[in-house]
N, C-alpha and C positions, 0 to 999 in steps of 0.2 A: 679232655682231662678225665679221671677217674671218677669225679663227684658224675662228669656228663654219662659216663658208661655206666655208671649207679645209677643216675635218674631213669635212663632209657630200659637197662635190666631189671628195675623195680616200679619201672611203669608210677612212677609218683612225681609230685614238684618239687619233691624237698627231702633231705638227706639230714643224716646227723654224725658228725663227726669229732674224736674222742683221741686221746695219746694214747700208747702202751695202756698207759695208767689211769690216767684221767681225763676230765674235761674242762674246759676252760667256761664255767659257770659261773666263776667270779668276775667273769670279762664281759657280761652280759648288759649291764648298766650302763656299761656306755655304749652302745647300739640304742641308735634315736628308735627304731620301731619296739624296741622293749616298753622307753619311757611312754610313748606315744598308745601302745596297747593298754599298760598299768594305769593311764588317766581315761580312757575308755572304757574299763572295765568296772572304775570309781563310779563312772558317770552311770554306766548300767545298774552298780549295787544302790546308787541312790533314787534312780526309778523304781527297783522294787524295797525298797528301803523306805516309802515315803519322804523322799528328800534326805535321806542319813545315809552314812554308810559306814557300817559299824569298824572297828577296830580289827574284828575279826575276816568282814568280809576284805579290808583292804589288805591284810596280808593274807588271802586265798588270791586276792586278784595279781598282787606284786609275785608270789610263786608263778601264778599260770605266766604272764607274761615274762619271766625269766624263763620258766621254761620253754616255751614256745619260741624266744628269740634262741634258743640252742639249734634249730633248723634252719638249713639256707640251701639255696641252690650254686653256689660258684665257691671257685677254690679264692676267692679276691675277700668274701663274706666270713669264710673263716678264717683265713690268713689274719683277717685286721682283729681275729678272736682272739686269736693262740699270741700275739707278740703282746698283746695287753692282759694276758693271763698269767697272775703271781705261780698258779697250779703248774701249768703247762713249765715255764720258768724252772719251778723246783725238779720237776720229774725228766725235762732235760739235762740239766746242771749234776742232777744223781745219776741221769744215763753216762754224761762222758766220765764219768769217775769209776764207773763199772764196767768192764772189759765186755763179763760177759752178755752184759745186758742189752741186748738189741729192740732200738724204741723203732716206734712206727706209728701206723694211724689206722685209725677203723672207719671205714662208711658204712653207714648203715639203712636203713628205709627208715623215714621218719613215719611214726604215727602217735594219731592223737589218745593223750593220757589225760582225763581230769586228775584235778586236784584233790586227792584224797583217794585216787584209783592205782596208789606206789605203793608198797609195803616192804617189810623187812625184815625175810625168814631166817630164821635159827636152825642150824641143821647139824646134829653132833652125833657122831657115832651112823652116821646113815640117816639118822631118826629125824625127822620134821619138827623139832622141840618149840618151837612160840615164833611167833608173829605180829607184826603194830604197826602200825601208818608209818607209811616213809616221813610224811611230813607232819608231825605228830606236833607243831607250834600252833595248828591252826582246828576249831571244829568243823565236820562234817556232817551235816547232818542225814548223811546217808549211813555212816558210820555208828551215828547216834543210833540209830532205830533199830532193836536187838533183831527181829525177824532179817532187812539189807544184811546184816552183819552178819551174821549164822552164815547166810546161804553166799556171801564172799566167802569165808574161811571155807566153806565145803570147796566152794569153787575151786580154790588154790588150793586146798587139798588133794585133791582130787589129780589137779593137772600135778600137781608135784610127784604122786603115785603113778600115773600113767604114762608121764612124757619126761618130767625129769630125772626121777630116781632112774628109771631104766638106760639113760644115755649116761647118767654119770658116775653109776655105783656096779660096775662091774667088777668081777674075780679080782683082776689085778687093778683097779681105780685108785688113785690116790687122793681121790674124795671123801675123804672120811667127814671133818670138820669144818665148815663153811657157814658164809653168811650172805644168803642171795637175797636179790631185789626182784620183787616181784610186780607187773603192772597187769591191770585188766584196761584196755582201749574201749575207745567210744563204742567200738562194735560189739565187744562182749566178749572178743578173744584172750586171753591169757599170753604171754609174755615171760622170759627170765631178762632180765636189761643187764645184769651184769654180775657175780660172783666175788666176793671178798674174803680175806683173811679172816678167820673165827678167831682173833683177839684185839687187846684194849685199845689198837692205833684205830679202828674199826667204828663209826658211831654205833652204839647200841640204843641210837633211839629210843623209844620209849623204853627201854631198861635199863639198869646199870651192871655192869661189869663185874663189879664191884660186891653188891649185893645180892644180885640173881643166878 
C-alpha cells in the first residue's frame, strides 16, 4: 500500500495522513489508544502533581493524546478514522459538488510535536505580522518564561526568513496573504504542517479577526 512505501521511504513507524483539506481529528476519541494514552498521562501529571492533577495539566495531556492518536501505520487504522470523521464527511460532500475540485490524500512522515511546540503565523503582504500558540486553551510553561519565549519567536523567525519566504514569495507567487502553522519537534527542527486562508472561516487563535 502507499502508507507501506511511506513508511519504508521515511524510514519511520508511523505516518500521518489528512484530505485535500483536512483531518479527521474529531474522529480521534474513539480510537481506544487515544483514551487509554489520556488516562496514562492523568496518571503521570498526578505523580508529579503530588497526587492532583490540575485542570490544566488534563487538558495538555487530552491534546497530546489526540494528537498522537493522529498517527498509524496501516490504511485499515485510518480508514476506521476518515468514515467516523464529521470533517472528512463535510470536505467530501463539498468535493462531489465542485467539479473542479479534485480531493485526495496526503501521507506524510509523522514526528513528534509537544504540546505548546504548534503555533499560528500571520503573514500579510509578504511580511511575518504576529504569532501565538496553536493550542492557546491550555498554559505552557515554557511559553510562560520570557527568556524560552524570545529565543522560539527568533527561532521561527528566522526559519520563516530563511527557508520559507524564499520557497514561497517569489516574482510571480500568489502568496501574498496567509496563515501558517508553524511546529518545533522534539529534536529542535522547525517545520511549516500546513498553510491557510488569511480570513475569518480561519481560527485566529489567540486573536481576533475582528479587532486586530
Amino acid at each position: 500500500s502507499k502508507i507501506t512505501e511511506c513508511l519504508t521511504r521515511f524510514e519511520c513507524d508511523k505516518v500521518f495522513v489528512k484530505g485535500s483539506s483536512r483531518s479527521a481529528k474529531d474522529a480521534v476519541i474513539e480510537v481506544p489508544k487515544m483514551r487509554q494514552d489520556f488516562a496514562a498521562r492523568c496518571r503521570s501529571a498526578r505523580v508529579k502533581g503530588g497526587g492532583k492533577c490540575s485542570l490544566n495539566d488534563a487538558v495538555v495531556g487530552l491534546l497530546g493524546a489526540g494528537k498522537d492518536a493522529m498517527s498509524g501505520s496501516s490504511a485499515e487504522y485510518f480508514l476506521k478514522l476518515f468514515v467516523r470523521s464529521e470533517r472528512i464527511y463535510q470536505d467530501l460532500t463539498l468535493a462531489l459538488d465542485m467539479k473542479e475540485f479534485k480531493s485526495g490524500w496526503a501521507i506524510r512522515e509523522w514526528v513528534d510535536v509537544d504540546i505548546g511546540m504548534e503555533f499560528r503565523g500571520f503573514v500579510y503582504n509578504q511580511k511575518f505580522c504576529a504569532l501565538c500558540q496553536y493550542d492557546y486553551l491550555v498554559q505552557i510553561p515554557t511559553l510562560m518564561d520570557e527568556k524560552q519565549r524570545n529565543e522560539i519567536v527568533a527561532k521561527l523567525r528566522k526559519f520563516f526568513k530563511d527557508s520559507v519566504a524564499p520557497a514561497l514569495h517569489g516574482t510571480k507567487s500568489c502568496f501574498r496573504n496567509y496563515v501558517a502553522d508553524f511546529a518545533i519537534d522534539t529534536t529542535g527542527k522547525c517545520w511549516i504542517i500546513e498553510l491557510n486562508p488569511f480570513q475569518e472561516s480561519t481560527d485566529g487563535a489567540m486573536f481576533s479577526w475582528v479587532q486586530e
